[in-house]
N, C-alpha and C positions, 0 to 999 in steps of 0.2 A: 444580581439578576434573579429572578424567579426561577421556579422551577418549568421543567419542559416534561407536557407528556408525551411519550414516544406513542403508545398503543395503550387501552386501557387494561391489557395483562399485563402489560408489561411494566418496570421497577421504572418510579421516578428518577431523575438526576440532577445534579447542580451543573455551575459552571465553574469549574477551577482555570481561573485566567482564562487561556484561549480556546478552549477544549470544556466542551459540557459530557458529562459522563454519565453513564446508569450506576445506578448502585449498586444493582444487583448484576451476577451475571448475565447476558441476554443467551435467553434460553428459543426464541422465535424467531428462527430462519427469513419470514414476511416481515419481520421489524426491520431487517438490513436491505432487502431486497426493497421495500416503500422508502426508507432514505435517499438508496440511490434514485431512487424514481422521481423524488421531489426533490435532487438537487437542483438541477436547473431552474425550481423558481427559487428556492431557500439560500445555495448558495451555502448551505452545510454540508460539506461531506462526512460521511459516515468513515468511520475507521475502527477498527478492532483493536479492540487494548488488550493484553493479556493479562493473567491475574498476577504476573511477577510488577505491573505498574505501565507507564507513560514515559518512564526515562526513555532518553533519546540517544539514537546510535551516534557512535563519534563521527565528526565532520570529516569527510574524506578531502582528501588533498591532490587532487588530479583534477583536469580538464576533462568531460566526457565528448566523444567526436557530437561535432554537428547535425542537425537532421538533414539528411538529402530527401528523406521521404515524409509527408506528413500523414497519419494517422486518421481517420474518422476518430473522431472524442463522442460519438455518442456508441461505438462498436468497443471501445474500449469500457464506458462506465458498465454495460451491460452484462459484459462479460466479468468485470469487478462484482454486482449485483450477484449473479453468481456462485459467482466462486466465495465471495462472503459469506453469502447463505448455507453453502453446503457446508461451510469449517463448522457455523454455528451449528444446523443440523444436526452435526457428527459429533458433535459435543466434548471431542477431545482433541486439543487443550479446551479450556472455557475461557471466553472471552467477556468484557463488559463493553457495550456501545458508546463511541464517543463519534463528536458535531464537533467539527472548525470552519468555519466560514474562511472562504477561499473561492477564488476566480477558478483555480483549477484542483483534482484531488493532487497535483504534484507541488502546489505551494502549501500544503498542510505543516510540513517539518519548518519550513521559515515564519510559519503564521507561531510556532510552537519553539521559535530559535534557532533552529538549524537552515540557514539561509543556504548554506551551501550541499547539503542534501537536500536542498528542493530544485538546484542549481541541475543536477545530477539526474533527478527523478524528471524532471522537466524533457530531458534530455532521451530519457528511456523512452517517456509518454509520448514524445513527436516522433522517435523512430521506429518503435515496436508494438504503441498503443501498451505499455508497462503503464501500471494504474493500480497506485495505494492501497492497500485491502487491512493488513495489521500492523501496526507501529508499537513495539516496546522498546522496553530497557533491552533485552535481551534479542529481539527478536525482528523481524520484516517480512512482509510477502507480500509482492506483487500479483497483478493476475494480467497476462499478457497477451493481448490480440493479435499480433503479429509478430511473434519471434522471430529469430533469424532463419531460417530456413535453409542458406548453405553454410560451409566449414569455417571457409573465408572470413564469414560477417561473422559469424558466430566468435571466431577469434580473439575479435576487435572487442568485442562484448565481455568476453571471458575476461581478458585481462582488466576491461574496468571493472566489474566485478572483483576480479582478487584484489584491486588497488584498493577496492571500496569496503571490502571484505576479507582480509589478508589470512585468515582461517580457513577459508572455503578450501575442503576435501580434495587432493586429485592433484595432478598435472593439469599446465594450461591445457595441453588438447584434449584429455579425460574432460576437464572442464569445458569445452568445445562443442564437445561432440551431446553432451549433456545438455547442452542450451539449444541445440537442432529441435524445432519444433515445440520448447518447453514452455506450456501455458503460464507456469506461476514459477515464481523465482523466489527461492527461500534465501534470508541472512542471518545469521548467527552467530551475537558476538558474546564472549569471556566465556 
């Protein structure tokens, strides 16, 4: 494939398999915020690589519950837009931009092999508007439109959360009570 330009400041990229990448790191807040804005005709979404790489988190091994509720998906990308923007803004960590063509941002990790954390993500996306922001080796964050908002739900969450992430800090209720109202969900593996 050719190269794709993102912005004319901004670093060209390739495509490694399913994932087109900047070379450089993106340094332009308006580069992630315009991807999201022209996914709906592209059908790439945008995702944050970190400079540890692209490797991907290990497959979790649970069932996440059902959606009882669905989500606006354009109140969810928006909020992604975002909350990408601002990581890149702040500049620390540094990321590189990467495109996967995908129906949704929660079939990204199946487009990229992990079918079963898109299983997962799919799952966050329909009931809390959770929506893909950076994908590494080491790392994930979501950016969340509707989190849980009482104990209860939040519970339910926590524990697929630890199932999904078996390091994450706390007691389930510490963990609980920590998901009440939380925009972005961070994961952190090795």
């Amino acid at each position: 494939m050719t190269a794709l330009s993102i912005e004319p400041a901004a670093s060209l990229g390739y495509w490694h398999g399913e994932i087109w990448l900047t070379d450089q790191v993106l340094t332009d807040p308006h580069a992630y915020l315009d991807r999201v804005a022209e996914y709906p005709r592209t059908h790439l979404w945008p995702v944050l690589v970190p400079q540890d790489g692209l490797g991907l988190p290990p497959e979790a091994a649970f069932q996440p519950e059902p959606a009882r509720r669905a989500v606006d998906r354009h109140d969810p990308q928006a909020e992604a837009g975002i909350s990408g923007a601002v990581l890149v803004a702040n500049k620390r960590p540094s990321y590189r931009l990467g495109l996967v063509e995908a129906g949704r941002p929660a079939d990204v990790p199946a487009r990229l092999g992990r079918p079963g954390l898109s299983a997962i993500l799919r799952s966050w996306e329909d009931r809390f508007g959770a929506t893909l922001v950076v994908l590494g080796a080491r790392e994930m964050m979501l950016s969340v439109s509707a989190p849980p908002t009482e104990l209860h739900h939040a519970l339910v969450v926590a524990n697929e959360h630890r199932s999904f992430c078996p390091r994450l800090p706390g007691t389930l209720p510490q963990l609980s009570r920590g998901l009440i109202r939380m925009r972005r969900w961070h994961f952190r593996w090795r």
